[in-house]
Every structure is written in structure tokens, then in C-alpha cells.
N, C-alpha and C positions, 0 to 999 in steps of 0.2 A: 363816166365813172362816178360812183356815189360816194358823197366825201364821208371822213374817216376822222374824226376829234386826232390829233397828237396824240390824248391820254388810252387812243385803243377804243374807246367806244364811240360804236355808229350809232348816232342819233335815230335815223331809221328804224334800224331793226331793234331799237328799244322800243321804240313807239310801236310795232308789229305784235314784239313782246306783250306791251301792256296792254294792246287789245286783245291778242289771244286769251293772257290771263284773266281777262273779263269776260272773254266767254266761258275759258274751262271754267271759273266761281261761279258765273254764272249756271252753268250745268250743274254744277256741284251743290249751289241754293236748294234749287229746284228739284234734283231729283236723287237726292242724300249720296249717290256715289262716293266711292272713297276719294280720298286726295292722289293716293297713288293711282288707281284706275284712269279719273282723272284725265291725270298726267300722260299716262299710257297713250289713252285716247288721241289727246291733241299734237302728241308725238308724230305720231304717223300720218299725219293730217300735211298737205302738201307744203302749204305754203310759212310751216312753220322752218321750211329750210332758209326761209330768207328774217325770220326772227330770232334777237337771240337767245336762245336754247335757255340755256344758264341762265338769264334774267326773269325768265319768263315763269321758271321754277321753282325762285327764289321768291318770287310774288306770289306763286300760289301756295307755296308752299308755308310760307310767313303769314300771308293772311289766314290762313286756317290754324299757323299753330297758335297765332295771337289774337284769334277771332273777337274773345271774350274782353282782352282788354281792349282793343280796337271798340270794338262797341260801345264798351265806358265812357272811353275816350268821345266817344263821337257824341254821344248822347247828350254832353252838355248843350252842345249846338244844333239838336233838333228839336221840329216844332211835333214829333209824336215817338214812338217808339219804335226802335230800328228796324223791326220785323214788319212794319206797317208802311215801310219806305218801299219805292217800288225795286223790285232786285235788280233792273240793271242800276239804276245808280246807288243803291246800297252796297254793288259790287263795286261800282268805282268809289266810292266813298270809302269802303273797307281800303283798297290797295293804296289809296292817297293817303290815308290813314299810316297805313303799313311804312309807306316811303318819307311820310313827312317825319315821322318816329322812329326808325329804323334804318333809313337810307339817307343819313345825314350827307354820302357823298352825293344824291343826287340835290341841284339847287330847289329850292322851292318853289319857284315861279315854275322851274319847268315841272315840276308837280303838277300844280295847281292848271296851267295851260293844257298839260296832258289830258289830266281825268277832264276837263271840259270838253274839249275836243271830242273826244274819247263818251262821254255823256252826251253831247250833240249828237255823234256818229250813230249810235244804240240804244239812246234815252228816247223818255216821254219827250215830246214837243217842245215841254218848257222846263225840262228836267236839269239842264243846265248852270240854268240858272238858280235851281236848288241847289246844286253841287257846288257853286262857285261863291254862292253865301255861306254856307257851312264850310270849304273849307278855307274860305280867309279869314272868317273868325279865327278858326282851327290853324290857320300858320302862325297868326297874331300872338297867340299864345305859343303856341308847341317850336314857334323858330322867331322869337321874337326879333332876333339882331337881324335877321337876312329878312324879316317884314319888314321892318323899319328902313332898312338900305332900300326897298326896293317902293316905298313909298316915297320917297325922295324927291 
């Protein structure tokens, strides 16, 4: 049996979640589709019965509607212009973006471990390692109290 947090969310099928929503962005980069098409799309797609549904949504759908500030945001901490980043980790970069600003319920760490993971799993070679310099800057600032605790 796959364990289940007290607070109702499975660890797991977040993590299912936020790789799917890196594909659909990723599809959505690439080949301007709409967000709801999308959506549609990765819907009916099998193994989104074991992610969950609702998170998965909320991420693509939050990253597209705050794409522009996201960007801002991010651009302090790169070394080119976001468009010049390679799209899988400009998609995890957006959705870390998105949760580290937005999804104050989720911790930061499990952020920041996610999209690496997650940029390991579908990134360049050493794309990770990009991701995981950009966004500890990017917690340092945007979650300063829960950086601080967790450099400890």
C-alpha cells in the first residue's frame, strides 16, 4: 500500500503530477497548443490515473497564466535569456517558479528536490545542475525564512 501524508496528499502522485505537467509545458513550448487542448490531451493519457489530476492542473495551468511574471522572476538568476534555456528545464524552472511563489503550501526543499529529480529524469546531461543553481538562489530570496531553516 503506497503511503498517504495525514494532510490527504500522496507524495507520489504529486511527483506523477509534476512530471506530467512538464511534459504537457513542455508540449505546449514547443508546439504553441492551447493550455486547455493541452490539458485535454494528457487527460486521457493512461497513467495520468495514478497522478494527481487537480495538481497537475493547477501547475499547468498557473504556469501559463503567470508565465510572464515567472520569467521576470527567474531572469534575475540566469546566465542568458529564458528563451535560450533549453525547454525541458525552462519548463521545470517555470513550474519551480510557479510553486516556490504560489504554492506556499508546498515546502521548498521538496520544490527544489523535485524539479531536479525531475530535470535529471528529462534534462540535458548536466541540466540539473543548472536548475539546482538557479533555483537556490531563487529560494534564498523568494522563501528566505524556510532557506535559512533548512541551511541549518
Amino acid at each position: 500500500m503506497k503511503p498517504i501524508r495525514t494532510d490527504g496528499i500522496d507524495p507520489a502522485a504529486r511527483s506523477r503530477a509534476r512530471r506530467r505537467a512538464l511534459q504537457a509545458l513542455y508540449a505546449w513550448q514547443v508546439s504553441g497548443t492551447s493550455i486547455p487542448q493541452v490539458i485535454n490531451q494528457f487527460q486521457h493519457e493512461q497513467d495520468m490515473e495514478v497522478a494527481d489530476q487537480e495538481y497537475f492542473e493547477a501547475l499547468v495551468k498557473g504556469v501559463a497564466d503567470h508565465r510572464a511574471g515567472l520569467d521576470e522572476r527567474l531572469a534575475v538568476y540566469l546566465d542568458r535569456g529564458i528563451e535560450q534555456v533549453d525547454p525541458i528545464e525552462r519548463a521545470v524552472l517555470r513550474i519551480a517558479a510557479f510553486e516556490l511563489l504560489h504554492r506556499v503550501d508546498v515546502p521548498y526543499r521538496v520544490v527544489l528536490n523535485e524539479a531536479i529529480e525531475t530535470a535529471k529524469r528529462f534534462g540535458a546531461d548536466h541540466g540539473h545542475t543548472y536548475v539546482n543553481g538557479v533555483l537556490d538562489r531563487a529560494a534564498a530570496e523568494w522563501r528566505p525564512g524556510e532557506a535559512a531553516q533548512g541551511r541549518r
